[in-house]
Structure formats: structure tokens, C-alpha cells
py3Dmol code that shows the C-alpha trace and the ligand (Angstrom):
import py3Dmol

protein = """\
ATOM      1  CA  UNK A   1     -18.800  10.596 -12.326  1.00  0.00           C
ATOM      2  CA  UNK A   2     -16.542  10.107  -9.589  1.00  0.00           C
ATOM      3  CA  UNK A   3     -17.243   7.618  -6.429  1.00  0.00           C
ATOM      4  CA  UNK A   4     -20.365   6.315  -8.049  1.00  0.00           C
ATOM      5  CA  UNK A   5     -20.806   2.652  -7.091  1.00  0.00           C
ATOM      6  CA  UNK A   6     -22.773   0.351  -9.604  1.00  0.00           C
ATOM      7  CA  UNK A   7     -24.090  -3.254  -9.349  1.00  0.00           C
ATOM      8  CA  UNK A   8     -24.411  -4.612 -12.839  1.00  0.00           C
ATOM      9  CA  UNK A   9     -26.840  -8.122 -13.173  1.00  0.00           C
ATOM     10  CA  UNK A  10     -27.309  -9.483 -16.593  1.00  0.00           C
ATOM     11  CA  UNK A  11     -30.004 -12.045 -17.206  1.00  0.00           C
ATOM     12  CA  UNK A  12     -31.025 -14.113 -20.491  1.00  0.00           C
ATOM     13  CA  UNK A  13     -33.988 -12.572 -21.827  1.00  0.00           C
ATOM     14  CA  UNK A  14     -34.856 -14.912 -24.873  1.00  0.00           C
ATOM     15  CA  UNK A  15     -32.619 -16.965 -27.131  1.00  0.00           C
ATOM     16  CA  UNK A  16     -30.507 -13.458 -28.070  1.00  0.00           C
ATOM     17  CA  UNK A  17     -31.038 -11.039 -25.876  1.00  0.00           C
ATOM     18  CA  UNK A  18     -29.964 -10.332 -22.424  1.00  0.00           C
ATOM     19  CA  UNK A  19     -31.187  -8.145 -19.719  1.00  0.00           C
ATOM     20  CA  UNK A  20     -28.945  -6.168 -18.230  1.00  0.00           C
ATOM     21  CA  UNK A  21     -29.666  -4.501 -14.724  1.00  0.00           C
ATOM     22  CA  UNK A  22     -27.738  -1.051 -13.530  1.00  0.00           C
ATOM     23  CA  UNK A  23     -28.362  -0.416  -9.493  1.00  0.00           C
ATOM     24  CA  UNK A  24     -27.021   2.596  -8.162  1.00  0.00           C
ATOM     25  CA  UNK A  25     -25.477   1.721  -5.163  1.00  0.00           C
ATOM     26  CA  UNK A  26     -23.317   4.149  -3.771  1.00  0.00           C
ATOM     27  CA  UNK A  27     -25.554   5.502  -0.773  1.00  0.00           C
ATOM     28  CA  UNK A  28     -25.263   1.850   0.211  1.00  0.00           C
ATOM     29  CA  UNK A  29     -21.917   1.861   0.219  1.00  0.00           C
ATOM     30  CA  UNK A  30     -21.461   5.029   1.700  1.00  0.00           C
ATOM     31  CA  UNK A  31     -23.295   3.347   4.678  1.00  0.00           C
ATOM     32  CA  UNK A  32     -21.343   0.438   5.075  1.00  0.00           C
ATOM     33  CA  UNK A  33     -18.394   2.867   4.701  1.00  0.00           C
ATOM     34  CA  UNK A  34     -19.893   4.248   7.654  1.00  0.00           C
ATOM     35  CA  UNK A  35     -20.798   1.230   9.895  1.00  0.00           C
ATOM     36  CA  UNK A  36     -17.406   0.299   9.431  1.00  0.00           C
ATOM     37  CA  UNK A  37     -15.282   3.459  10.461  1.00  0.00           C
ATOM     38  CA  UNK A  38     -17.838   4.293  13.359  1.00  0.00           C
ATOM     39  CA  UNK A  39     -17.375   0.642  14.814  1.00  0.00           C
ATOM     40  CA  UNK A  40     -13.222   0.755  14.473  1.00  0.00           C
ATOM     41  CA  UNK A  41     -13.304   4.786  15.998  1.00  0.00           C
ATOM     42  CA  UNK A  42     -15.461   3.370  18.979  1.00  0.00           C
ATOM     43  CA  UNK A  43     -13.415   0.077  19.576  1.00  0.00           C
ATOM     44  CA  UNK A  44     -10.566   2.700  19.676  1.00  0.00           C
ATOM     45  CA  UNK A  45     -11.735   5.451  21.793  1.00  0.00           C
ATOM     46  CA  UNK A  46     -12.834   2.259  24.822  1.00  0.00           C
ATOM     47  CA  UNK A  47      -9.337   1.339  24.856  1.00  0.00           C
ATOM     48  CA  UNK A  48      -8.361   4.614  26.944  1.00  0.00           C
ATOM     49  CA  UNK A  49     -10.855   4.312  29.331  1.00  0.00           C
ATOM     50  CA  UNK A  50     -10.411   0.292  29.563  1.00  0.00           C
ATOM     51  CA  UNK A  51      -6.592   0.364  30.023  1.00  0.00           C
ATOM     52  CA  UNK A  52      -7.299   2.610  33.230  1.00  0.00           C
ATOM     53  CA  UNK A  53      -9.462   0.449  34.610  1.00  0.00           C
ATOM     54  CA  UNK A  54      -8.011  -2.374  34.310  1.00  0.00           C
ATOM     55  CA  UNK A  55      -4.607  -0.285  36.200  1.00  0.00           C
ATOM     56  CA  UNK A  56      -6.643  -0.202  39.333  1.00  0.00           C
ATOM     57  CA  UNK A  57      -8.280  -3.349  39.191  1.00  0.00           C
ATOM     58  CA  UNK A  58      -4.577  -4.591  39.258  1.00  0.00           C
ATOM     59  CA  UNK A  59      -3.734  -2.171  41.751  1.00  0.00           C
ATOM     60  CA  UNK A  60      -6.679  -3.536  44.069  1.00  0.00           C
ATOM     61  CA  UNK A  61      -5.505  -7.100  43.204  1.00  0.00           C
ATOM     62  CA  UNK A  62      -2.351  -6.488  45.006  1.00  0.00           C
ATOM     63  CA  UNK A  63      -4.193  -5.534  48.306  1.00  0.00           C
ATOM     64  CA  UNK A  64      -7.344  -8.032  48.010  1.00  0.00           C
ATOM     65  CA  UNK A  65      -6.540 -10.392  50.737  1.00  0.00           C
ATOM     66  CA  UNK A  66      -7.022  -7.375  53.216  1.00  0.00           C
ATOM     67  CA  UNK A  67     -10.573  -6.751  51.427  1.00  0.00           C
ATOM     68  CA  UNK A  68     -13.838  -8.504  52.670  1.00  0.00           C
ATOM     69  CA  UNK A  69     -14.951 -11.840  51.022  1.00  0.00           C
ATOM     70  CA  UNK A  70     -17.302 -10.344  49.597  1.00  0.00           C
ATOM     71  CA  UNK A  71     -15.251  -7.743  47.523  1.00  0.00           C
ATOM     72  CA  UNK A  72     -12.378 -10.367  46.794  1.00  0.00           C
ATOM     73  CA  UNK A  73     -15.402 -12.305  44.636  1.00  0.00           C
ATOM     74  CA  UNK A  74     -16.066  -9.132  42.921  1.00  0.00           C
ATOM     75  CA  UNK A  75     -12.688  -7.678  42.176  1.00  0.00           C
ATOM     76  CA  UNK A  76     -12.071 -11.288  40.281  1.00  0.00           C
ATOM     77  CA  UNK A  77     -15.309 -10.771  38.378  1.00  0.00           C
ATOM     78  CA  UNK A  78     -14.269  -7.083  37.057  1.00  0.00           C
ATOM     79  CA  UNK A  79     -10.925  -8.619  36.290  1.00  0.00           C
ATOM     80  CA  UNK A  80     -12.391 -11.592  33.834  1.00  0.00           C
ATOM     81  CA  UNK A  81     -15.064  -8.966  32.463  1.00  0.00           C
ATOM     82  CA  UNK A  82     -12.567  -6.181  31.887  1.00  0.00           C
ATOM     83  CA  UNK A  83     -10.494  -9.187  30.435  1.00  0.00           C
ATOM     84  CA  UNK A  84     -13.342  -9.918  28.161  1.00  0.00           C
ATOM     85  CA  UNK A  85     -13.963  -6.784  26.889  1.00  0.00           C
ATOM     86  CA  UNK A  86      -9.834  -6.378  25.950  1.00  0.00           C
ATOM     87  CA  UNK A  87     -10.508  -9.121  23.635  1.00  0.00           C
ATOM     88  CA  UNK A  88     -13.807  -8.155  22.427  1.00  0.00           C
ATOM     89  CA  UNK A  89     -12.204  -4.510  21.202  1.00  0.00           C
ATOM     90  CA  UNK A  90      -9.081  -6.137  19.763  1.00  0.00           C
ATOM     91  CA  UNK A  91     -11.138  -8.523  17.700  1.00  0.00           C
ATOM     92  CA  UNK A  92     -13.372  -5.605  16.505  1.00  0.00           C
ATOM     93  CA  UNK A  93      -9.887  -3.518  15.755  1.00  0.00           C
ATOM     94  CA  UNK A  94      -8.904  -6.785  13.681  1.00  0.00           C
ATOM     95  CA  UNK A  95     -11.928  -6.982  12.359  1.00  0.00           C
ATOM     96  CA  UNK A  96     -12.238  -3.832  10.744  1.00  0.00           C
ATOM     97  CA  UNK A  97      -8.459  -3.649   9.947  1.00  0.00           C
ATOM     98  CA  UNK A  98      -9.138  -6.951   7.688  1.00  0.00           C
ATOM     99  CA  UNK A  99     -12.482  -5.338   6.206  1.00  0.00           C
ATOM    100  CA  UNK A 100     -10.978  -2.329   4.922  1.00  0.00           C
ATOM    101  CA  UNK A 101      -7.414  -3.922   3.622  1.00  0.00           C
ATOM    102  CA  UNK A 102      -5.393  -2.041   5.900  1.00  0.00           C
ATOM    103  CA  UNK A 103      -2.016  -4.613   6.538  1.00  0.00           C
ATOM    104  CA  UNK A 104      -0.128  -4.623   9.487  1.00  0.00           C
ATOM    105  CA  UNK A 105       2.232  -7.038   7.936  1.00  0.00           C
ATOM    106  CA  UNK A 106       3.223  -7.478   4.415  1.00  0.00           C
ATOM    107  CA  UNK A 107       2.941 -11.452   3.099  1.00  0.00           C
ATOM    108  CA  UNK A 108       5.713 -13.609   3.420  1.00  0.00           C
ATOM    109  CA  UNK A 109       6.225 -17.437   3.287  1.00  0.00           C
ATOM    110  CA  UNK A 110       5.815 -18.886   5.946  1.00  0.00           C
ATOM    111  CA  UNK A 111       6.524 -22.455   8.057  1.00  0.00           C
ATOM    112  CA  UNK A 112       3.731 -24.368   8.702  1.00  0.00           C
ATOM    113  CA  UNK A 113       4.861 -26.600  11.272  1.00  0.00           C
ATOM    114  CA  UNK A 114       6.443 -23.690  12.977  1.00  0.00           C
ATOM    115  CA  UNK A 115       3.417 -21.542  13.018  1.00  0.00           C
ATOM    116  CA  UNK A 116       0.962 -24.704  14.127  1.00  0.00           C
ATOM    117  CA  UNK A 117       3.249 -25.667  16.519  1.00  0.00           C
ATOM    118  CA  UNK A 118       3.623 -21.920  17.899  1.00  0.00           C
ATOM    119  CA  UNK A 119      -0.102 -21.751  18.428  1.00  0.00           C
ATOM    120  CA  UNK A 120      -0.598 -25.495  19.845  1.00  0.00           C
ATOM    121  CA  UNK A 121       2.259 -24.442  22.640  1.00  0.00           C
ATOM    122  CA  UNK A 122       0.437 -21.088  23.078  1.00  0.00           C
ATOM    123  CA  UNK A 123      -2.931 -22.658  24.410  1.00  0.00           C
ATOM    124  CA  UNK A 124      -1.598 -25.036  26.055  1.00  0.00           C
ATOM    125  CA  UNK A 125      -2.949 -23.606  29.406  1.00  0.00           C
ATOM    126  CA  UNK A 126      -6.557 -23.828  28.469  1.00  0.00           C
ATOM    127  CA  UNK A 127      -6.156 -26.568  26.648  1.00  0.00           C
ATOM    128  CA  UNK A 128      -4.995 -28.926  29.234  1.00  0.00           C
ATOM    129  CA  UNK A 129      -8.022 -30.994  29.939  1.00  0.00           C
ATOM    130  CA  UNK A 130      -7.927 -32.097  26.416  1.00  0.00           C
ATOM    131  CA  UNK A 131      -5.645 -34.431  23.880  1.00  0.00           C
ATOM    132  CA  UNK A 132      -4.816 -32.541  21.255  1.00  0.00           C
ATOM    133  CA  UNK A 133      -2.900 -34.371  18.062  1.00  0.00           C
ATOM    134  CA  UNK A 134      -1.174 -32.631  15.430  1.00  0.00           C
ATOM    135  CA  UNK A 135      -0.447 -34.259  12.390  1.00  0.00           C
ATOM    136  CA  UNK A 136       1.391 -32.608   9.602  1.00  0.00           C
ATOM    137  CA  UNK A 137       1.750 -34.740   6.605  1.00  0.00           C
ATOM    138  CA  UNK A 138       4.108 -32.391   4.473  1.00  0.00           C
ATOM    139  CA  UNK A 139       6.402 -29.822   5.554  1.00  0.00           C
ATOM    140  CA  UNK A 140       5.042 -27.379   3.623  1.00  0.00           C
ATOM    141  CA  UNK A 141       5.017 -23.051   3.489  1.00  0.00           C
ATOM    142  CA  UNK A 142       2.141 -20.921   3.392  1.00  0.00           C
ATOM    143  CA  UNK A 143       2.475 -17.471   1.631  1.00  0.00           C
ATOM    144  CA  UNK A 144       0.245 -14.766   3.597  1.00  0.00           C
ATOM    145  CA  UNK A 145       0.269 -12.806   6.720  1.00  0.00           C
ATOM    146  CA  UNK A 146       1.577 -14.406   9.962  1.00  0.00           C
ATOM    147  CA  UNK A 147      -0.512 -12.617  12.545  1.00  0.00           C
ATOM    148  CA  UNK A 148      -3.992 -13.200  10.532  1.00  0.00           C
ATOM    149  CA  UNK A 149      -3.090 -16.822   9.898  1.00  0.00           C
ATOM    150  CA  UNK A 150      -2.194 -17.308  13.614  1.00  0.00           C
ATOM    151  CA  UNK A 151      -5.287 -15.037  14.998  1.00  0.00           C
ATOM    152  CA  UNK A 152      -7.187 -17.540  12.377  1.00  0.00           C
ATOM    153  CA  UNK A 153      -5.662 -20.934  13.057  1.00  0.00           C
ATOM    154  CA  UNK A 154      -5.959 -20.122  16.400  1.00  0.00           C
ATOM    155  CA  UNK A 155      -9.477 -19.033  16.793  1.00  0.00           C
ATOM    156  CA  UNK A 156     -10.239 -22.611  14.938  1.00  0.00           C
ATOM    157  CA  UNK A 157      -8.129 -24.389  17.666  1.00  0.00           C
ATOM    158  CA  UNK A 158      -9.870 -22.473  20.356  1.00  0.00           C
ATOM    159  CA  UNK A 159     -13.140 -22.850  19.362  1.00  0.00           C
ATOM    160  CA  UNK A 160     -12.332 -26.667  18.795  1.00  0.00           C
ATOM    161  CA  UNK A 161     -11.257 -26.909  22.559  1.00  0.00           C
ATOM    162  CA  UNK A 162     -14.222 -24.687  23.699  1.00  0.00           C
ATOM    163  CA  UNK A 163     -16.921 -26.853  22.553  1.00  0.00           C
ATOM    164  CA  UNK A 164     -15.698 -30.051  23.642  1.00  0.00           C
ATOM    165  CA  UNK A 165     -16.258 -31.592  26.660  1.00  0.00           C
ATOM    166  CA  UNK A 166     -12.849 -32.171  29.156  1.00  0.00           C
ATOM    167  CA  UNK A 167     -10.616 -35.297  27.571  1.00  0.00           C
ATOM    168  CA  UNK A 168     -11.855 -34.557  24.474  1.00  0.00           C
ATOM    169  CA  UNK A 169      -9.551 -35.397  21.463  1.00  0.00           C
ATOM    170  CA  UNK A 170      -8.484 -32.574  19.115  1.00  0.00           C
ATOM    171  CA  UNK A 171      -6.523 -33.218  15.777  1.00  0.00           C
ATOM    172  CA  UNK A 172      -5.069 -30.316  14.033  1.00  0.00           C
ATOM    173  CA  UNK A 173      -3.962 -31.376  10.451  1.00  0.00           C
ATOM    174  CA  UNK A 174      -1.965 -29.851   7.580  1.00  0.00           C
ATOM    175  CA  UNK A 175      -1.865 -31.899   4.460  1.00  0.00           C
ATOM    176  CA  UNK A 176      -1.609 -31.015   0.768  1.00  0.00           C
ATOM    177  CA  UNK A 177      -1.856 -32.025  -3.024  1.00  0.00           C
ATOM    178  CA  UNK A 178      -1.086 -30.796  -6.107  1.00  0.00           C
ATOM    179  CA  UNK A 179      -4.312 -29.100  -5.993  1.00  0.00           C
ATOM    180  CA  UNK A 180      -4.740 -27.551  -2.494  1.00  0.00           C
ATOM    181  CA  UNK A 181      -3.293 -27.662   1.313  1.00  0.00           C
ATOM    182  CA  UNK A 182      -5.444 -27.945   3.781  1.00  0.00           C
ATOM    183  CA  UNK A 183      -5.375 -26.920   7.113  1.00  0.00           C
ATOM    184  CA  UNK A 184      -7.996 -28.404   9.611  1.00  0.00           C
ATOM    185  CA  UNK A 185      -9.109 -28.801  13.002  1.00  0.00           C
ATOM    186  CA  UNK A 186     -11.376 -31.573  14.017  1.00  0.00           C
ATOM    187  CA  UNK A 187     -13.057 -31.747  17.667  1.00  0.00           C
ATOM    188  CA  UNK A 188     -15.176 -34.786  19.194  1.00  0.00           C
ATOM    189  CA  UNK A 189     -17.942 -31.721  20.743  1.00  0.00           C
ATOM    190  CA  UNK A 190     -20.793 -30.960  20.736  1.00  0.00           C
ATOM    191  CA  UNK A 191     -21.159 -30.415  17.074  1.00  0.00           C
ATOM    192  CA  UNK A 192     -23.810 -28.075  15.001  1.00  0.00           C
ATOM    193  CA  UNK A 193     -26.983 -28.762  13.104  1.00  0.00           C
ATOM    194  CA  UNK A 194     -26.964 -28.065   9.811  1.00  0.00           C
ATOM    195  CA  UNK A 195     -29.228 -25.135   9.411  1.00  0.00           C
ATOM    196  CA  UNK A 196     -26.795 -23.022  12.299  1.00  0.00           C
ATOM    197  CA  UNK A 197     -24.113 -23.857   9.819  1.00  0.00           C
ATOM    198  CA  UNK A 198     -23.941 -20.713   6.979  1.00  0.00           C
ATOM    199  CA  UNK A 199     -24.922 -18.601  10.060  1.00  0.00           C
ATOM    200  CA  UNK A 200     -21.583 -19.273  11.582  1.00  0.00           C
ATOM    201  CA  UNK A 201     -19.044 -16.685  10.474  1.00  0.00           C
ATOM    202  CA  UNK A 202     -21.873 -13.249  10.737  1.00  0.00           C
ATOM    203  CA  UNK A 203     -20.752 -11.642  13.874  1.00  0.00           C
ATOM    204  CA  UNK A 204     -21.835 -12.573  17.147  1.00  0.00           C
ATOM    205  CA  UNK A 205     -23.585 -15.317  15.743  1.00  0.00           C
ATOM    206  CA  UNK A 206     -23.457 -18.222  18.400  1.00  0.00           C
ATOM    207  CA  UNK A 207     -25.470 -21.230  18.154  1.00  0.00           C
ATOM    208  CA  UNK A 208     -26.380 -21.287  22.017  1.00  0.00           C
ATOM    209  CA  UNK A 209     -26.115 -17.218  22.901  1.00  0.00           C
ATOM    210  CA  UNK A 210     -25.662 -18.494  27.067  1.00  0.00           C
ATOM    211  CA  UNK A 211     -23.019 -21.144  25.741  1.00  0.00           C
ATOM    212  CA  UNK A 212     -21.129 -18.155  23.976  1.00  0.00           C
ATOM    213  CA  UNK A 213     -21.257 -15.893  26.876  1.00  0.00           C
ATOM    214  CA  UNK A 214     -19.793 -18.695  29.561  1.00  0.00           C
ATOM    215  CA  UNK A 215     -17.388 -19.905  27.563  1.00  0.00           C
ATOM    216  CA  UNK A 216     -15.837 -16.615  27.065  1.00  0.00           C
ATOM    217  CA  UNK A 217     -16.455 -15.959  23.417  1.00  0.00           C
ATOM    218  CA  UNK A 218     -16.629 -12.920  21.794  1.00  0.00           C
ATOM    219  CA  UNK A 219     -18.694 -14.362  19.244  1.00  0.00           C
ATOM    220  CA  UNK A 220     -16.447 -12.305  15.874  1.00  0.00           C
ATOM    221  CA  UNK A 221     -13.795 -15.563  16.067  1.00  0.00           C
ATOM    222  CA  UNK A 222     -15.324 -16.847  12.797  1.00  0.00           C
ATOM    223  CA  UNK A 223     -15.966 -13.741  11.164  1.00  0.00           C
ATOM    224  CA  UNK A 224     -12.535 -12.978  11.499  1.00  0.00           C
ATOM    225  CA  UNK A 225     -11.479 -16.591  10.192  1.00  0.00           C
ATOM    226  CA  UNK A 226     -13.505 -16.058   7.308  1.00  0.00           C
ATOM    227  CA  UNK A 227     -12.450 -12.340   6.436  1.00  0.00           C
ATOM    228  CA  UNK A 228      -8.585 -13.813   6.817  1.00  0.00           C
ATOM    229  CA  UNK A 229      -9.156 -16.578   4.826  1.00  0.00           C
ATOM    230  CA  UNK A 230     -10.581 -14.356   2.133  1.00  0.00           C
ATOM    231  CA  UNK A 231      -7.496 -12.422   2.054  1.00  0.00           C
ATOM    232  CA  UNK A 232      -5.538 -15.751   1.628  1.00  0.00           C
ATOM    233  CA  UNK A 233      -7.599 -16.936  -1.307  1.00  0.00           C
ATOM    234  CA  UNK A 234      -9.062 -19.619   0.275  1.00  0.00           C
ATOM    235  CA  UNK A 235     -11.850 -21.056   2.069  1.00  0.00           C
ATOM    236  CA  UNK A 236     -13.678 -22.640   4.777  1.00  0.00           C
ATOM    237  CA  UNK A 237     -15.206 -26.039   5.034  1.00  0.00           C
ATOM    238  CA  UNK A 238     -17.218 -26.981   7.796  1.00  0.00           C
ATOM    239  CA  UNK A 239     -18.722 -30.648   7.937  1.00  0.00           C
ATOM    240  CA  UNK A 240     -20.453 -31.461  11.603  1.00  0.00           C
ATOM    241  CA  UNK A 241     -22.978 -33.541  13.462  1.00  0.00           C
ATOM    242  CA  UNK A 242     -24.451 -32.706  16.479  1.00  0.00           C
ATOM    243  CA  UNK A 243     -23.291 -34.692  19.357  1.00  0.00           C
ATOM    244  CA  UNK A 244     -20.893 -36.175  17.068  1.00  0.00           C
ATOM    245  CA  UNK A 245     -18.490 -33.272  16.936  1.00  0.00           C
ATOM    246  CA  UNK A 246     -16.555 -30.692  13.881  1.00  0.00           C
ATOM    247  CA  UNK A 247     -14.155 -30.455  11.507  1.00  0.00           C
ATOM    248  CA  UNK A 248     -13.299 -26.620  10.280  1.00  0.00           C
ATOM    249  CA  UNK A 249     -11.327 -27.064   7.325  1.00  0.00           C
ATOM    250  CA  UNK A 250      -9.182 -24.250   5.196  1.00  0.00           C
ATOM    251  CA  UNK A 251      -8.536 -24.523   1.842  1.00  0.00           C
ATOM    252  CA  UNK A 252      -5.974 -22.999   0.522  1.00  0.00           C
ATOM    253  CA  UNK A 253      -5.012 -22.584  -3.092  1.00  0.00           C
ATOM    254  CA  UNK A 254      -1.629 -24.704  -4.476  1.00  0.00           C
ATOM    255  CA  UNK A 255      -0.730 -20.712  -5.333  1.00  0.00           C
ATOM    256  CA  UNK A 256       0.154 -20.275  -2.248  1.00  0.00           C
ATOM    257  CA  UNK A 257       1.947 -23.667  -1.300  1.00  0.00           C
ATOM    258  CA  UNK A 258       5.289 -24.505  -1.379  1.00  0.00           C
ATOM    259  CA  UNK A 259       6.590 -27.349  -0.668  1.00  0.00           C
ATOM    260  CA  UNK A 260      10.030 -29.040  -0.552  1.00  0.00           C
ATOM    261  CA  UNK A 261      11.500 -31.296  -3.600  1.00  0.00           C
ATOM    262  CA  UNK A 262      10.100 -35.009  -3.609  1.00  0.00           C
ATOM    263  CA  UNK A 263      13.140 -36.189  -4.529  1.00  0.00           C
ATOM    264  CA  UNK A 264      15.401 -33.803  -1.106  1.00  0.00           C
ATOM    265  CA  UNK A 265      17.828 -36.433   0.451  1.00  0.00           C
ATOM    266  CA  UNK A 266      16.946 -36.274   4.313  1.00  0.00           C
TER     267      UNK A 266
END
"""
ligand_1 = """\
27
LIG
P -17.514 -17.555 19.919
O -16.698 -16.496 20.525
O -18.930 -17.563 20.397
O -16.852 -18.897 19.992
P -17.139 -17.789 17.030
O -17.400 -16.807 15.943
O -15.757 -18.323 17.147
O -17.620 -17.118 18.371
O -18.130 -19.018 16.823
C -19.513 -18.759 16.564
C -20.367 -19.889 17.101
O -20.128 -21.076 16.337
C -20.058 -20.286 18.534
O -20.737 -19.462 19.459
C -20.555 -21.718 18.578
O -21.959 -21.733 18.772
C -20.268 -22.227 17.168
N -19.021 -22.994 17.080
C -17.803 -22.544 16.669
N -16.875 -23.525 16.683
C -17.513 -24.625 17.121
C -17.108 -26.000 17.366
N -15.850 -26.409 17.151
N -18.066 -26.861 17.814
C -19.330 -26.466 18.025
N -19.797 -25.191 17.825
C -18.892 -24.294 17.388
"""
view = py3Dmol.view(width=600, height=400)
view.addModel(protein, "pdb")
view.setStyle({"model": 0}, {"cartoon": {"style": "trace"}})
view.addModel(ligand_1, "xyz")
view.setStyle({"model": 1}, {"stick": {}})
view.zoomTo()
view.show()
């Protein structure tokens, strides 16, 4: 029968025989088809009304110093809010563009140093209060989408400078072996007990739910990190001790590595 989903489970019964389980699945499915188009409709329909907004809060920018006090304060809080929310619907939108497969952009190679580079320059304003160290030990190309490795290098860099305290040292790295490349981020933060860690990439988890909230999270960074990294093959490796600090490392198979000739000149 058509569109009929099936989970199929064997198990050793004795010495020779197995035990094979059927579950009928589909209405689940169905479901999470569901959950998934109503959440990317609704993060599309609040863009209309969110775009308008935010025109007059701009508007009303313009004229604030003749506002009262008062007013100024609040047309700067409906600015960051309405700021916050942008963000919060384009990381649902990417979010359910990477669960159902849909590609903006078809895989290419791509530089690494260019692309790590390209994000370390682009954060450099809230990043500022912090030394950040990039150390790329090969010159190496990644095959795979540009935007979802950015949006997911980036969110790692981010998060990196969001949980660490001002002057706090940063080290993106990209090194690789015959095996794998791996591309990681290491902070000197606050850090994350163990048990918070397999919680990490569900959506809006957040360790500290105030933390997340003022440092302007929209708690779907990981989630997104992990769903790109599962369309890149690879994975994510996160080693951390509280008060120590992180390191959120992906692993990526030698697949999708290329790197130049040992033996190139200059
Ligand atoms: P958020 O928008 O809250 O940062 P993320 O999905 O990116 O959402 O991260 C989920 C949670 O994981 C964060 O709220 C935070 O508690 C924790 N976290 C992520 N990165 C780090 C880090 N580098 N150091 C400490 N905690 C982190």
C-alpha cells in the first residue's frame, strides 16, 4: 500500500531464531509531517505583520529625540524585541527548510579559510570584548552548502563568545587527517555539566532558561548545527567542564575533504 510507514526491529530470540517486530507508523509520521509544515506556515505568515512593525518602529526612531524619556527607553526595547523575534522566525524558516531537505543552495567545494575567516570578520562587533584565535592547520575544502555551514560555524562561534565572560579567549580551529577534518571552537566560559550535555541540540533547550533569554538566544542555534551537520555527514563533539569552559567540535568525513598536494611547491 502506498504511504504506509513501517519501523522494522529484529531481536535474537534463541541461538536460531530472530524476532522480528513490524510497527505501523504512519499516523506518527503523518503528525510530525504536520508539526513541521504548521511551524514553517506560521514562521511565514509573522513575517508580514513583523516587517510592518518594525517600518514604524524605524520611522519613530528617526523622530525619538523629540519623544519623552520615557518613550525613547521603550521605542529601543520594541526595536531589540522586534529584532529578536526576526531572528527567532528565520531560524525556525531554516530550521524547517533543513528538516524537510528543501536546498537553497546546491553543494559545492568550498574554502575553509575563506569561509572561517568570513564569519570571524562578520562578528567582529559583538565579539570585541574577547580574543579570538584562529588557527587553521591545513588549507583545506569542504564539500557542502555554504549558507548552512556558515549559519552553523557561526552559531558555534556565537555561542562560544556568548557564554564567556569579557576577555575571554576563543580559538576556532580547522585541522585534518587522513581520516577526518575537524572544525572546532573552544571557549574559556562558563562551561556545562555533563547531564545538560545530550539535551543541547532539542530546541529551545538552554541550560539556564534567564541566561538564554538575556543573552539574546533563540535557543534553535544547536538544533540547527546539528540538523546541518547531519546533512554534511558528520558530527558533533562536545567535551566541557563547568567553570572550566567548551569545545564544540565537527567532524567531518575525509569524503568530503580536499586538500592540496603534500608535495605543492609554495
Ligand atoms: P541559545 O540561543 O540559547 O544560545 P543554542 O541552541 O545555541 O541556543 O544553545 C543551547 C544552550 O546550550 C544555550 O542556551 C546554553 O545554555 C548552552 N550552550 C551553548 N553553547 C555554549 C557554550 N559555548 N558554553 C556554555 N553553554 C553553552
Amino acid at each position: 500500500q502506498e504511504g504506509v510507514y513501517l519501523e522494522i526491529q529484529t531481536t535474537l530470540y534463541d541461538q536460531n531464531d530472530h524476532l522480528i517486530f513490524v510497527r505501523d507508523v504512519t499516523r506518527l509520521h503523518l503528525l510530525e509531517q504536520m508539526r513541521k509544515d504548521f511551524v514553517a506556515n506560521a514562521s511565514h505568515e509573522l513575517k508580514t505583520p513583523l516587517t510592518v512593525i518594525k517600518g514604524y518602529l524605524e520611522t519613530l526612531d528617526m523622530f525619538k529625540d523629540s519623544l519623552p524619556k520615557s518613550m525613547q527607553k521603550g521605542v529601543v526595547n520594541m526595536t531589540n524585541q522586534s529584532n529578536r523575534m526576526e531572528q527567532l522566525i528565520e531560524d525556525l524558516l531554516l530550521l524547517s527548510r533543513l528538516e524537510s531537505n528543501d536546498k537553497r543552495d546546491v553543494d559545492q567545494w568550498h574554502d575553509l579559510s575563506e569561509l572561517i575567516h568570513g564569519i570571524v570578520d562578520s562578528i567582529q562587533v559583538i565579539g570585541d570584548q574577547h580574543s579570538i584565535q584562529v588557527i587553521i592547520s591545513s588549507e583545506s575544502k569542504l564539500y557542502g552548502s555554504y549558507q548552512e555551514l556558515y549559519s552553523a560555524f557561526s552559531n558555534l562561534v556565537v555561542n562560544a563568545i556568548k557564554y564567556s565572560p569579557e576577555g575571554g579567549n576563543i580559538t576556532i580551529k580547522w585541522e585534518n587527517n587522513l581520516q577526518e577534518g575537524i572544525f572546532s571552537v573552544t571557549d574559556n566560559g562558563l562551561g556545562i555539566e555533563a547531564r545538560y550535555i545530550p539535551r543541547l541540540t532539542e530546541r529551545f533547550f538552554r541550560v539556564d532558561k534567564g541566561r538564554g533569554s538575556s543573552t539574546g538566544g533563540t535557543g534553535l542555534g544547536l538544533a540547527i548545527v546539528k540538523h546541518v551537520l547531519l546533512h554534511h555527514d558528520a558530527k558533533l563533539l562536545i567535551t566541557s567542564q563547568p567553570g572550566q569552559g567548551s569545545t564544540f567540535s565537527c567532524l567531518f568525513a575525509a569524503s568530503r575533504i580536499q586538500q592540496p598536494l603534500l608535495n605543492k611547491s609554495e
